[in-house]
C-alpha positions in Angstrom: 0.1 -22.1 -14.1 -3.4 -20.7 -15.2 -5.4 -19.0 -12.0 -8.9 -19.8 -12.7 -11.9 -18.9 -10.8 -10.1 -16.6 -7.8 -12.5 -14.8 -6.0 -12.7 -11.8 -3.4 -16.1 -12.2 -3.4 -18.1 -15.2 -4.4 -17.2 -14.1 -8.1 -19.1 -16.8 -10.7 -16.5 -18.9 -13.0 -15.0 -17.3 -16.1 -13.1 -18.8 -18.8 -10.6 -18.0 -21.7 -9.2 -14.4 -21.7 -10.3 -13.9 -17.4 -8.0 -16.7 -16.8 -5.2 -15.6 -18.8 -5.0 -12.0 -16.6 -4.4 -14.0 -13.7 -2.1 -16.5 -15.1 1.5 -16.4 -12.4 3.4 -13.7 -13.8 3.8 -10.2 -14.8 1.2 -8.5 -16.9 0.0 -5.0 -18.3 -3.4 -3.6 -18.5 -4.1 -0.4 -20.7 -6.7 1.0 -18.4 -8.0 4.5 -18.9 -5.2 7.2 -19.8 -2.4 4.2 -18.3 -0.8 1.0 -18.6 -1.3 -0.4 -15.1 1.2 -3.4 -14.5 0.8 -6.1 -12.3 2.5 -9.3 -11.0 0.4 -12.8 -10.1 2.2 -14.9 -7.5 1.1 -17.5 -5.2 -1.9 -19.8 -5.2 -5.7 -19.6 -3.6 -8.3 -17.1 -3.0 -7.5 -13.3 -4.9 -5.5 -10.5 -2.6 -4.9 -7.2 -5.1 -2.0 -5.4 -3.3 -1.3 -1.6 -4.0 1.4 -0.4 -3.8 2.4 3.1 -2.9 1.7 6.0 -5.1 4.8 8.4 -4.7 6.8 6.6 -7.2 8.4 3.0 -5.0 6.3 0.7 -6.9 5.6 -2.7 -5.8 8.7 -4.4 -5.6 9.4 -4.3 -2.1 5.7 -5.7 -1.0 6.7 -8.8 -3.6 9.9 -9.5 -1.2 8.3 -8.5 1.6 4.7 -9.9 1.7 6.0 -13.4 0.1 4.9 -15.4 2.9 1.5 -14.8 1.5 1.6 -16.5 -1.5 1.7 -19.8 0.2 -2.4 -19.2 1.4 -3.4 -16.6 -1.1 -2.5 -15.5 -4.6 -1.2 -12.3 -4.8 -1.7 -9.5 -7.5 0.7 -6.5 -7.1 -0.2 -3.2 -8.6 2.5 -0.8 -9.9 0.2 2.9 -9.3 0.7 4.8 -12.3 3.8 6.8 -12.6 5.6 4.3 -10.9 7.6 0.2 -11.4 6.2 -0.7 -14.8 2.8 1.0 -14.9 3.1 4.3 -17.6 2.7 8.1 -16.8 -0.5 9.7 -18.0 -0.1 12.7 -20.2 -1.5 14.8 -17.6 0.0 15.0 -14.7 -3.0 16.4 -12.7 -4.7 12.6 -13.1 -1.8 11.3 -10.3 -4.1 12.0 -7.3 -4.7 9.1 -5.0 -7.9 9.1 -5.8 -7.2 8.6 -9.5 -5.2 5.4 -8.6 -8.1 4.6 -6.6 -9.9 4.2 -9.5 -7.6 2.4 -11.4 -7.7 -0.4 -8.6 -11.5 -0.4 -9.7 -10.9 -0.2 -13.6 -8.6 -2.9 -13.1 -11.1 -5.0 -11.1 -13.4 -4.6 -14.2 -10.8 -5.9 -16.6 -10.2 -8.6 -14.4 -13.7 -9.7 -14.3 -14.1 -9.4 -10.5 -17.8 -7.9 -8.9 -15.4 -7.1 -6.0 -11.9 -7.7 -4.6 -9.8 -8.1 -1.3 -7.3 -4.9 -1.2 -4.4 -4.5 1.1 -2.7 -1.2 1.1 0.9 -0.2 3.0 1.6 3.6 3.7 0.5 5.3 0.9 -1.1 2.0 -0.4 -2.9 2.3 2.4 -4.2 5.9 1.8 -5.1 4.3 -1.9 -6.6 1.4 -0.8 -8.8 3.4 2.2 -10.2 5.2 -1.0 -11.1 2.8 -2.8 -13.2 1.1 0.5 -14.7 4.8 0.6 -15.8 5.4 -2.3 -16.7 1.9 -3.9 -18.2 0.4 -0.8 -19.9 -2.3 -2.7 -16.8 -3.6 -4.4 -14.6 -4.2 -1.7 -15.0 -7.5 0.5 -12.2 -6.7 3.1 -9.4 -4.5 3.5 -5.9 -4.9 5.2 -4.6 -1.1 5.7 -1.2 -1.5 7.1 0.4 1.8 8.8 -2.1 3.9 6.8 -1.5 7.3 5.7 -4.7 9.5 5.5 -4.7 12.3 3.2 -6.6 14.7 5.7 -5.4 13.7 9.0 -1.9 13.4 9.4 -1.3 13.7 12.9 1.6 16.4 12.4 2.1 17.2 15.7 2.6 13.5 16.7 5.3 13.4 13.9 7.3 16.3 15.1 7.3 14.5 18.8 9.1 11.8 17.2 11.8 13.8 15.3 12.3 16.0 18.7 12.8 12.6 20.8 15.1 11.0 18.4 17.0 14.2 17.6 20.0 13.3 19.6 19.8 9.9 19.1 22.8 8.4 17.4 20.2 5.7 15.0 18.3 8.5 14.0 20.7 11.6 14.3 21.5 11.2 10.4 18.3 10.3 9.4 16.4 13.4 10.7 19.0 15.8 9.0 18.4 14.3 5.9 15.0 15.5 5.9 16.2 19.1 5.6 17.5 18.0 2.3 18.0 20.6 -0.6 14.9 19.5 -2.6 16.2 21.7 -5.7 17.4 18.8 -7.5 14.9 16.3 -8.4 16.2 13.8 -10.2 15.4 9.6 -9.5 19.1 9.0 -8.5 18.9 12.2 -5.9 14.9 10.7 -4.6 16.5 7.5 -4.3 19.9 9.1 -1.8 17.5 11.1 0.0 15.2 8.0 0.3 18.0 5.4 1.5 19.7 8.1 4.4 16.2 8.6 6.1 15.5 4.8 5.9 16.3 4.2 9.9 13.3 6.9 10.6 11.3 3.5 9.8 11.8 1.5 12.2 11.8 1.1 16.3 15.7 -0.4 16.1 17.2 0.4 12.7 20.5 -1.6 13.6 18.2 -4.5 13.8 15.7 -4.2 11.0 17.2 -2.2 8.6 19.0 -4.7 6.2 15.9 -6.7 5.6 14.1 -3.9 3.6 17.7 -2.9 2.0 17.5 -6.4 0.5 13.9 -6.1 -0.5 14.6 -2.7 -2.1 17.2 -4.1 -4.1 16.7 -3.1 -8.0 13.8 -0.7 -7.1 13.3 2.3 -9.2 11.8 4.9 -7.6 10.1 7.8 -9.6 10.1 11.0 -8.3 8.0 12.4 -10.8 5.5 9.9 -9.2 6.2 11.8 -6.0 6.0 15.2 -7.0 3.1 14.5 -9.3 1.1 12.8 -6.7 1.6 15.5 -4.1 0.4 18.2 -6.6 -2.6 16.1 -7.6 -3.8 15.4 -4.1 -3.3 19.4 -3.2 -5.2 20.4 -6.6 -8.1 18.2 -5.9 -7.9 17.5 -1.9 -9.9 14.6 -0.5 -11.5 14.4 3.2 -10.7 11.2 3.6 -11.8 11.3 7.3 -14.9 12.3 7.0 -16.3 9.6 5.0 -15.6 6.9 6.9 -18.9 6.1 7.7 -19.3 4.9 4.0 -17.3 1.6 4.0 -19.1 -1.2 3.5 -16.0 -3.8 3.9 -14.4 -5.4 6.8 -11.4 -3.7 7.7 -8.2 -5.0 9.3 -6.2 -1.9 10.3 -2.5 -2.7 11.6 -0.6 -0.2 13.1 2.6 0.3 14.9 3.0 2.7 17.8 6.2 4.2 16.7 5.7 4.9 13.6 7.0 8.5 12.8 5.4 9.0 9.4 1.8 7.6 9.9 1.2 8.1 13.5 -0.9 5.7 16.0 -3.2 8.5 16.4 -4.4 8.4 12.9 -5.5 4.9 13.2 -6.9 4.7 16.8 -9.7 7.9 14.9 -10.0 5.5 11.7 -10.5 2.5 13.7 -13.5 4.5 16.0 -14.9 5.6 13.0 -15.0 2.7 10.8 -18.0 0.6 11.5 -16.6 -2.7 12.8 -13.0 -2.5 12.2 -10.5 -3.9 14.1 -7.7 -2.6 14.9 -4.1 -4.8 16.2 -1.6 -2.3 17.4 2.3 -3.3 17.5 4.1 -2.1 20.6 7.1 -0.7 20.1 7.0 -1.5 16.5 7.9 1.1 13.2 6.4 1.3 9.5 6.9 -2.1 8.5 5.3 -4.5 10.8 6.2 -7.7 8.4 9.7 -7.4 9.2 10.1 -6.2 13.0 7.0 -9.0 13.5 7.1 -11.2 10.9 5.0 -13.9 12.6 2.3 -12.0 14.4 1.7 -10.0 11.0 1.7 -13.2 9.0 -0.6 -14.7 11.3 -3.2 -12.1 11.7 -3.5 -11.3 7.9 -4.1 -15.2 7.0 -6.7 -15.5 10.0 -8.6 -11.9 8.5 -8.7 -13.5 5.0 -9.2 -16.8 5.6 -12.9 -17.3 5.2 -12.2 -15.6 1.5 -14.2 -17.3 -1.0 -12.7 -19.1 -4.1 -15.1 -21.0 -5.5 -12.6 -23.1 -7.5 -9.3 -24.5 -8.9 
């Protein structure tokens, strides 16, 4: 099926080689020092979806964010390093900010004056960049349980870890994180990865074998990981601080007990960010879609429905 015509934006028609990028399927784009990959799914007006930079590609946000596709077609990003998209030859070009601008590089190549972006975790710290610093090119923005590079609300995370020390769900979990990092190959990323899983949600018994199934087949990079740390360190970013420069609307989803991206961190974002609105989860972890699959669905479709697609 040929996609012609999606817009975030009001985008005019194109023809030929635009329509072919956004046929249903999996593609790559050589953008820059990278092949980006990406995979079309769904029908209706443009989402691009990032996925995380630290090496988990998109795989799980396919499974998980499905639903979607029924309203909206869906364009998920592998970040570079990670899923299908190549390493650049440097590895000081894997900062978030970097795969910030291949979200905009790849919005050029599509054809696109400017885009819907939704970003999980990390995604989220990617696609808050992007809003940031290319405030004319994005429409609206989903940032779901957002990691910000300069405010990461340690303290908040350590009151977690001390609660749920003792706590049989979480007991393992949180003594996985004192993990030997020396050896750092995919298959020991990927170990440490699946024991600290229950830290993700509010009732891991519960919640836990949806996102096993959506991990399923997943290869995580943890070059991706180490790379992108040592990026973001070499060239930091005050992502905080510029706020005040987004342009889009901004749907910020957050759930108040989530360990690794604090509440905290979004109740400042949402203050800051001109108009944003902000739908908090009680008593809900990292992954809203699964511990409140309807609500989530819901909310995103009602945020994006006025997007324009001006035709078939």
């Amino acid at each position: 099926m040929i996609l012609a015509t999606l817009s975030a934006g009001g985008q005019s028609a194109f023809g030929g080689d635009h329509d072919s990028k956004l046929a249903v399927g999996t593609h790559d784009a050589q953008l820059a020092d990278v092949h980006l990959h990406y995979v079309v799914a769904g029908h209706g007006p443009l989402l691009l979806v990032t996925s995380p930079g630290w090496g988990i590609g998109s795989l799980y946000l396919q499974r998980g964010l499905a639903p979607l596709e029924e309203r909206f077609t869906l364009l998920y990003v592998d970040t570079r390093g990670s899923g299908g998209s190549t390493r650049p030859e440097n590895s000081g070009q894997m900062s978030t900010a970097v795969m910030a601008d291949d979200i905009d590089r790849l919005r050029s190549y599509l054809g696109l004056d400017s885009i819907n972006l939704l970003g999980h975790s990390n995604g989220g710290a990617i696609a808050l960049d992007y809003a940031e610093r290319y405030p004319q090119r994005a429409e609206k923005v989903v940032l779901i349980e957002t990691e910000v590079l300069d405010d990461r609300a340690e303290n908040a995370t350590q009151r977690f870890l001390t609660l749920w020390h003792d706590d049989p769900k979480y007991k393992n979990a949180i003594q996985a994180l004192n993990d030997d990092p020396a050896d750092d190959s995919d298959e020991h990323f990927g170990a440490s990865l699946e024991r600290i899983l229950p830290l993700y949600f509010s009732d891991p018994d519960r919640f836990l074998p949806a996102l096993e199934q959506t991990l399923k087949g997943t290869q995580l990079s943890s070059y991706a990981s180490r790379a992108q740390t040592a990026a973001d360190n070499l060239h930091p970013r005050s992502q905080s601080h510029d706020y005040v420069n987004i342009r889009a609307k901004v749907l910020i989803i957050q759930g108040t007990v989530d360990w690794i991206c604090p509440v905290e961190v979004s109740e400042r974002m949402h203050v800051a960010i001109p108009g944003s609105t902000l739908s908090l989860y009680a008593n809900v972890g990292h992954l809203p879609w699964i511990e409140q699959p309807k609500r989530f669905f819901d909310e995103v479709i009602l945020f994006l429905g006025d997007a324009h697609q001006t035709g078939e």
